[in-house]
N, C-alpha and C positions, 0 to 999 in steps of 0.2 A: 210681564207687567205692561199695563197702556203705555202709551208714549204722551208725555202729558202738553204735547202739540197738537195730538188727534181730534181730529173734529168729533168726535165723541167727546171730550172733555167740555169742547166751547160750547154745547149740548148741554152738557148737564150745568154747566157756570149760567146758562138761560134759565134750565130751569129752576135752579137757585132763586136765581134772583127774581123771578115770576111771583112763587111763589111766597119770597120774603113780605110781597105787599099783604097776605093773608094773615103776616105775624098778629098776635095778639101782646100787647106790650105797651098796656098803661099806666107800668111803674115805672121802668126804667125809660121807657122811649127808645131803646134799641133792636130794632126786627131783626131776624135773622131768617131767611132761608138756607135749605138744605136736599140736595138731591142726591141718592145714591144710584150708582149703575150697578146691575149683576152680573156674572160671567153669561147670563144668560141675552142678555141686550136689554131688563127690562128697567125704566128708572123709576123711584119712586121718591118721593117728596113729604118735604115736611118741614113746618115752621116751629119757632118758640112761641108757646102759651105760659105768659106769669098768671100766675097766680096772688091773691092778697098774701095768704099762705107761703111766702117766698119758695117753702123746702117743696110745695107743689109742684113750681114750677116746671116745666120742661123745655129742654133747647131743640134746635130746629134739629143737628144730627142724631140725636137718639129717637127722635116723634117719624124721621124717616127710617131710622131702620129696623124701628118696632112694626109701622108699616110694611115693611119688605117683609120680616119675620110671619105678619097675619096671613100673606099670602101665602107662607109655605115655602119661600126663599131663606137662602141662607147664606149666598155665593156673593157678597160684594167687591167690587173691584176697585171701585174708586167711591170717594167722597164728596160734593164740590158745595163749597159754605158758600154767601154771599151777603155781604152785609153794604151799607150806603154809609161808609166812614171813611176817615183817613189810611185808614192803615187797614189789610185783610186780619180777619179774627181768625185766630187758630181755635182748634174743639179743645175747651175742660178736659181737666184730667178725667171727670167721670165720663163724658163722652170719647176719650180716648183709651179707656178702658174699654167700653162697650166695643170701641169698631174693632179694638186688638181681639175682641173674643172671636170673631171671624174671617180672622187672618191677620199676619204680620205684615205684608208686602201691601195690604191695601193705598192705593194712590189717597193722595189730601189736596185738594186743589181748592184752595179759597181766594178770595178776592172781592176786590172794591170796585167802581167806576171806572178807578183806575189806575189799579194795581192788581197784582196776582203773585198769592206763592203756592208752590209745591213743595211736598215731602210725602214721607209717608209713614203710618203709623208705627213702624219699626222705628223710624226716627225720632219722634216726638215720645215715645212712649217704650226707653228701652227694655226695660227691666220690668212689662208687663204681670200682673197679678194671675197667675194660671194656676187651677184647683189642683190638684192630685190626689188621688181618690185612690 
């Protein structure tokens, strides 16, 4: 797994928060950026879009790793959210569903201005929902 000191993480914590100003979020007022890295080095990005619709809505970590998925990636390593609050936001059960779908060990690095945590989706999310077929 990353080492969640590696300048790859401070990386993708920019690109979060780059991309947060792109949020769309005229209901709530709360942006979210999100960046995902792949085992392969590539990052991709993505914010929350509300919707009036609330159940429309989508959060910044799943709008990135549908993104990743379009390209034909599948390998993520880490996650890094970024929000402009008090406190770092951890990803929704439903977004931490989706990341548990492509892997247990995935890094979680979220944070504020000025704050930061780590975990990883094994953590937050023990007893993941897995189909068997």
């Amino acid at each position: 797994m990353m080492d969640r000191d590696d300048e790859r993480v401070r990386a993708l914590l920019e690109a979060a928060r780059a991309v947060r100003e792109k949020a769309y979020a005229p209901y709530s007022g709360f942006k979210v950026g999100a960046a995902v890295l792949t085992g392969a080095g590539t990052v991709h990005v993505g914010c929350n879009v509300e919707n009036a619709s609330y159940g429309a809505t989508i959060c910044a970590e799943r709008a990135a790793l549908f993104g990743m998925v379009a390209t034909g990636d599948t390998g993520p390593v880490a996650v890094a959210i970024f929000v402009d609050d008090v406190e770092p936001a951890m990803p929704c059960g439903m977004c931490r569903q989706v990341i548990s779908e492509f892997g247990r060990d995935v890094l979680i690095v979220t944070a504020t201005p000025t704050s930061t945590k780590h975990s990883t989706i094994e953590a937050l999310l023990p007893d993941a929902f897995v189909l068997r077929k």
